[in-house]
C-alpha positions in Angstrom: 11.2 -28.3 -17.2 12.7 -29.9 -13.9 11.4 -28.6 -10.8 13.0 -29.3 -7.5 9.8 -30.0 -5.1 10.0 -29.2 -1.2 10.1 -31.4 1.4 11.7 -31.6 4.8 14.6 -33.6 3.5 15.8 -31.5 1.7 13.1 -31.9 -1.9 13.1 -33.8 -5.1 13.5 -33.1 -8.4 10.3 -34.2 -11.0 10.1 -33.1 -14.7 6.9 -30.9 -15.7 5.8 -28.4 -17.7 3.0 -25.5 -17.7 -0.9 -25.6 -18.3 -0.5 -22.7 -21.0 2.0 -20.3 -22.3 3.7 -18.1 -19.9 3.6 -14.4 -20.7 6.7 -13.8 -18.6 9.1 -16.9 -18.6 10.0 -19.1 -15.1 13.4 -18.4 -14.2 15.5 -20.8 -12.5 14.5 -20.5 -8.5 10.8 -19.6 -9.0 8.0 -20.5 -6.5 5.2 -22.0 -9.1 2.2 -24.5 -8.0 2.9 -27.6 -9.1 0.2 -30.3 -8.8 1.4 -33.8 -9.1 -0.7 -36.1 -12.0 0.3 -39.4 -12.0 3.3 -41.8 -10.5 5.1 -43.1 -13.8 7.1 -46.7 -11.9 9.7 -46.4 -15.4 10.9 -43.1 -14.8 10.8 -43.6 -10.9 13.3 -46.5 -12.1 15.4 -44.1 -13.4 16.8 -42.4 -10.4 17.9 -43.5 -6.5 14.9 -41.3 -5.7 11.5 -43.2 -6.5 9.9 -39.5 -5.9 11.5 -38.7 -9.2 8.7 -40.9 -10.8 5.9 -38.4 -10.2 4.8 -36.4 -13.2 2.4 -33.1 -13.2 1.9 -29.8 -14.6 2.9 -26.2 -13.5 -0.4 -24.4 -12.9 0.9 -20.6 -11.7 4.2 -18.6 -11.2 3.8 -17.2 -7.6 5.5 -14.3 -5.6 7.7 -15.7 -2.1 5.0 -13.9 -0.7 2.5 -15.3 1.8 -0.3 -13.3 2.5 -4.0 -14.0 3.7 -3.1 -17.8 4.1 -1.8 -18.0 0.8 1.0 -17.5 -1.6 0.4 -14.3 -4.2 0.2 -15.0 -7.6 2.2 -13.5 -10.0 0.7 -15.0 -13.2 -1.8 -18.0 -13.6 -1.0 -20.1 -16.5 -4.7 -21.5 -17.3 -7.4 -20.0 -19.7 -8.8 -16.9 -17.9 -12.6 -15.5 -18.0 
């Protein structure tokens, strides 16, 4: 998938994908957690944007909803207990 990161210039975009199988599918403008992995210099080539190089994986779907210091979670995307 391609995720457009936040950032106060406006964001980036960086491709990813998920930990696990979603139950419920990402829709386009979803809030996820996004954790970047690594900083591949080829693909940062690739675009005007060396930001665009950075590669990770989509941990959780989360609600636009801050509460307690945090963002709610709508579904985490890892193996469960």
């Amino acid at each position: 998938m391609m995720l457009k990161v936040a950032s106060e210039d406006g964001g980036f975009i960086v491709f990813s994908r998920t930990i696990g199988a979603p139950q419920k599918g990402l829709d386009a403008g979803d809030l996820v957690c996004w954790v970047p992995l690594q900083h591949d210099e080829a693909l940062a080539k690739e675009s005007n944007d060396p930001r665009f190089g950075w590669v990770g994986l989509v941990f959780a779907a989360l609600e636009p909803e801050w509460k307690d210091g945090d963002w709610v979670m709508r579904e985490f995307y890892g193996e469960s207990e």
